[in-house]
Structure formats: structure tokens, C-alpha cells
C-alpha positions in Angstrom: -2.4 -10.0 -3.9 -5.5 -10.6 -6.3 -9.5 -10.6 -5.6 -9.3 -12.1 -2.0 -12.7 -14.0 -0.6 -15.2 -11.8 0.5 -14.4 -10.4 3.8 -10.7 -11.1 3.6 -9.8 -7.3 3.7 -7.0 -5.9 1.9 -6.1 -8.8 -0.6 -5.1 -12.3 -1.7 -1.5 -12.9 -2.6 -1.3 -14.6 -6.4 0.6 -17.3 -5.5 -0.4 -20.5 -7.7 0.7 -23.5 -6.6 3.3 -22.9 -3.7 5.1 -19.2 -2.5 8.2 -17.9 -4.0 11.2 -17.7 -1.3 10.6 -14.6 0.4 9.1 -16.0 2.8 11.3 -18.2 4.1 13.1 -15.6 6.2 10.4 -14.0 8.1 10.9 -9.8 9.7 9.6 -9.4 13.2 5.8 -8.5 12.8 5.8 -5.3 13.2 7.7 -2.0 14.2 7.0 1.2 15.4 3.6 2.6 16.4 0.6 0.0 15.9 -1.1 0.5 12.3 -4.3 1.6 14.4 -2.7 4.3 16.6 -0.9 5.5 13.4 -4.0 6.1 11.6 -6.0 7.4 15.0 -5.9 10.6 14.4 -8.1 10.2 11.0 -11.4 10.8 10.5 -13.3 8.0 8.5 -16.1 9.3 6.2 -18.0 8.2 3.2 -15.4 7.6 0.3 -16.5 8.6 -3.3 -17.4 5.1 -3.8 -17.6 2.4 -1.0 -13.5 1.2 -0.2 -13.4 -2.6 -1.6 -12.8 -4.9 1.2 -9.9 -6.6 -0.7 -7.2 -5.5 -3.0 -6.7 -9.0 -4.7 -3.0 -8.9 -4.4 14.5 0.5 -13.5 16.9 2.3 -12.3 17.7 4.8 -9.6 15.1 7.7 -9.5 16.6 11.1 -11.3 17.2 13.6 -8.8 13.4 14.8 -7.5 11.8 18.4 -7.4 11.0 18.1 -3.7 7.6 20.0 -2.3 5.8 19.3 1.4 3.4 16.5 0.8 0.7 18.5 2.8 -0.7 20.4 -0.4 -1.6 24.4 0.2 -5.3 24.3 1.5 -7.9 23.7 -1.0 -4.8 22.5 -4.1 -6.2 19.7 -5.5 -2.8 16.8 -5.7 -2.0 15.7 -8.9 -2.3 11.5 -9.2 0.7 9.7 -8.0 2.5 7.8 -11.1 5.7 6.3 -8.8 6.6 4.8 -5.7 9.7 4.6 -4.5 11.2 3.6 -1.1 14.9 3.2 -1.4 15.7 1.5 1.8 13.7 -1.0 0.2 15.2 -1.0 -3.5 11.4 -0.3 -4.4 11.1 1.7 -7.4 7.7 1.1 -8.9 5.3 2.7 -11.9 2.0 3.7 -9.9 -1.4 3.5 -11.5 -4.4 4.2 -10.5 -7.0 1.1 -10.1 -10.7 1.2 -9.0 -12.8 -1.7 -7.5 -13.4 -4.5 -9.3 -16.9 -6.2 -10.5 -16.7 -8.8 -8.0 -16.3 -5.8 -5.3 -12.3 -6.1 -5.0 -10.0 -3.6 -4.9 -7.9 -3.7 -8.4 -4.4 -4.6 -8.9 -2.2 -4.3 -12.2 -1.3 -7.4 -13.2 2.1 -7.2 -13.8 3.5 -7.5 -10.1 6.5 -4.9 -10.9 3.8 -2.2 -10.8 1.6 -1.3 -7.7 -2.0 0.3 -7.8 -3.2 3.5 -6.0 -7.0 3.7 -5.0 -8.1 6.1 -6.9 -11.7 6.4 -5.0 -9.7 7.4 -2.1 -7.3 10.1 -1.1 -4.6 11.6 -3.5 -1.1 11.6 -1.4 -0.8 14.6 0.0 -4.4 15.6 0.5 -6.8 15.1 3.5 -6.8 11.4 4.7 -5.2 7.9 3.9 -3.7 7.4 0.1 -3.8 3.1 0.3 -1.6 1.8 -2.3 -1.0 -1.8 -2.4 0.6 -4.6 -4.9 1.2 -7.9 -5.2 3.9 -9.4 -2.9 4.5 -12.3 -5.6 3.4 -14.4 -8.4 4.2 -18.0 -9.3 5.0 -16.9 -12.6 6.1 -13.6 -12.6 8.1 -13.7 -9.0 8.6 -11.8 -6.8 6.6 -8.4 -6.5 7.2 -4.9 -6.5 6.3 -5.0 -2.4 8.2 -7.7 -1.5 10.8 -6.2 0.9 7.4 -4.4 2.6 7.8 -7.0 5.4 11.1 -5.0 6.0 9.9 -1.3 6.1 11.4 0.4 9.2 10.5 3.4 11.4 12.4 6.3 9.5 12.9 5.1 6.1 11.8 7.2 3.6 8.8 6.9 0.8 9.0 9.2 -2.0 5.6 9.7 -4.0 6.2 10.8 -7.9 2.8 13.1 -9.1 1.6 13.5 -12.9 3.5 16.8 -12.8 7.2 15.5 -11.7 6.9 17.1 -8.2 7.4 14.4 -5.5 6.6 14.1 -1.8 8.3 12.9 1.0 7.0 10.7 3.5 8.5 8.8 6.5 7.3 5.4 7.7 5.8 5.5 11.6 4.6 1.7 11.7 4.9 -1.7 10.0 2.3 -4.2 11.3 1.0 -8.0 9.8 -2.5 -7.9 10.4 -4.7 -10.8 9.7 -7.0 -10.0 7.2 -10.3 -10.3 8.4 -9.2 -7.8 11.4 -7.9 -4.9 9.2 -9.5 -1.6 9.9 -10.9 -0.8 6.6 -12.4 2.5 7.7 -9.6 4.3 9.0 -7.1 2.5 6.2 -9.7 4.0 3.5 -10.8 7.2 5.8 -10.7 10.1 3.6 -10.5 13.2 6.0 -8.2 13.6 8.8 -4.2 14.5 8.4 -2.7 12.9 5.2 -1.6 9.9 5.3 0.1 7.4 2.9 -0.5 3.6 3.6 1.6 1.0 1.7 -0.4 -2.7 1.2 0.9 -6.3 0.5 0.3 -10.0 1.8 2.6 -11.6 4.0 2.1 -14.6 6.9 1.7 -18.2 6.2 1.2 -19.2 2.7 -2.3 -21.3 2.6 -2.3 -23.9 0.0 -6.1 -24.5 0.1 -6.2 -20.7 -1.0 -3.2 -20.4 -2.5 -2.5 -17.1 -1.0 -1.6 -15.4 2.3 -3.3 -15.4 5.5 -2.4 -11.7 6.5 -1.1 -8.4 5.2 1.5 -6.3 5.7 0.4 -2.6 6.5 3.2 0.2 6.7 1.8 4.0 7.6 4.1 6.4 6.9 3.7 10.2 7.5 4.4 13.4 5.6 8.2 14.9 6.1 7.4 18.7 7.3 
């Protein structure tokens, strides 16, 4: 996922050239709860800067100092520096990423790390942390969020702060949503209960783009 069109939503797989093999086998299209009645209970307001429409596209974890991912009211959350959702084998560095000058959401350009919108909500806090990563690269292969396409209703995300505490979330819904139909405002909403939304490309590959026509969107809710 890198600097999709304008329009396209959340992101443009890199893909030069023709798509690694992970797509070959294709997961049902979704699972669990629709991505919009996951997110229905948030409230969309005015981010600290506008949400982009597009993000363009080691070892086991040591054992984890685990704290409710609903922060005391008024803590400010650390910023989230790992992603990890072992049903998945995804163990990822996090970093935060901004919008780019073309008006895309950034991505780290090594595909083995995934990017956290730092313009939106922290994980944990008040409305929807979106973190999204490439899903492949022609060069590089295959991308932290490959396996997305295989997140199930259950399995669990663990969230890794600045300050080594990490919360626990479960995932509620899986969904492959053409781009252009994504609902941006309660994906980026920053009030409402926390959520934590995971973003990569997936669906047909599209030579004339070379890149994806939809994404993969998995919500996943805080463990109580």
C-alpha cells in the first residue's frame, strides 16, 4: 500500500510489475460483524489534521506487562511502537507516520514495519487508532499485513506503547471493502469507544495500476 489515486481511500498496494503469491489463495471476504456496524458506535469529529483519504500501501514477543487498553479518564496513551497479532505470525515495529505532501496517508517503506496515524487516536484513548502497512512489494515481498485477509473473530492484537505496557485487543470484524466506498469518517473518527483498526490491500491485483482494487479492514475491540 503506497500513495493511492486521489479518492481511492485507504491505500495502493506497491506491487510493481505483477503481485507476489498471496493472493493466489483468497479468505472468504469477510467475518464477523460488518466493518460499519463495528465502528457504529463512534462518533466522527474533526481530527487534528484532516484523515488522508489513502494510506499508499523477529522473534516471539517477550512476555508483556498487561494493562486494560481503555486508559484511566483523561491519561493521555503513550504512542504505540509494536503490533503483534500472533494468530497471524504478525510481529511488527510500529511508527508513527503523518500525511504526505500529495495528501496520502504515510507508509514506512520497508514493508516489515506498519505505520500508525499519528493525527488520529492513540490505542487505547477515545476513538479509532487506524494502522495500516503494506500487504507486499515486488521487491521486498511480502508485507508485514499479509495474513490480514485471515484475521478472525477472536484472535487477539496486542499493541506495544513507548513505555513497554501493552494492550489487548480482540478482533470483531474482517471486511474487503472497495476503496472508493470506505467510510473514512468513522475509520478516522476520533471520539466515541476506542477502537483499534488494522489497514492493508487485498482483491484483484490491477496491472494498469499496479496495485489493489480493495482493502482489507479488521476492527478489533478492547479485552475488558
Amino acid at each position: 500500500m503506497r500513495r493511492a489515486a486521489a479518492g481511492a481511500a485507504l491505500g495502493l498496494a506497491l506491487a510493481i510489475g505483477v503481485p507476489v503469491t498471496w493472493q493466489l489463495t483468497r479468505e472468504p471476504a469477510s467475518a464477523g460483524a460488518s466493518v460499519e456496524q463495528a465502528l457504529s458506535a463512534s462518533i466522527p469529529s474533526a481530527p487534528a489534521e484532516p484523515p488522508p483519504p489513502a494510506p499508499t500501501a523477529s522473534g516471539p514477543l517477550p512476555e508483556p506487562t498487561v494493562r486494560d487498553a481503555a486508559p484511566a479518564p483523561g491519561a493521555t496513551a503513550p504512542a504505540p511502537v509494536r503490533l503483534a497479532v500472533p494468530a497471524l505470525d504478525v510481529d511488527a515495529p510500529l511508527d508513527p507516520v503523518g500525511v504526505a505532501a500529495d495528501g496520502q496517508m504515510e507508509l514506512p517503506e520497508d514493508v516489515s514495519r506498519v505505520g500508525w496515524y499519528r493525527f488520529g487516536a492513540v490505542p487505547g484513548a477515545p476513538g479509532s487508532a487506524v494502522v495500516a502497512g503494506h500487504v507486499d512489494d515486488a521487491e521486498q515481498g511480502l508485507g508485514a499485513l499479509s495474513r490480514l485477509r485471515e484475521a478472525a473473530p477472536g484472535d487477539e492484537v496486542l499493541v506495544t506503547d513507548a513505555t513497554g505496557a501493552v494492550t489487548r485487543w480482540r478482533v470483531v470484524a474482517r471486511e474487503l471493502i472497495t476503496k472508493q466506498e470506505l467510510p473514512l469518517a468513522e475509520l478516522f473518527a476520533r471520539a466515541g469507544p476506542a477502537r483499534l483498526v488494522l489497514v492493508t490491500c487485498g482483491g484483484p491485483f490491477l496491472p494498469e495500476y499496479r496495485s489493489y482494487r480493495d482493502n482489507v479492514v479488521v476492527v478489533a475491540e478492547p479485552v475488558r
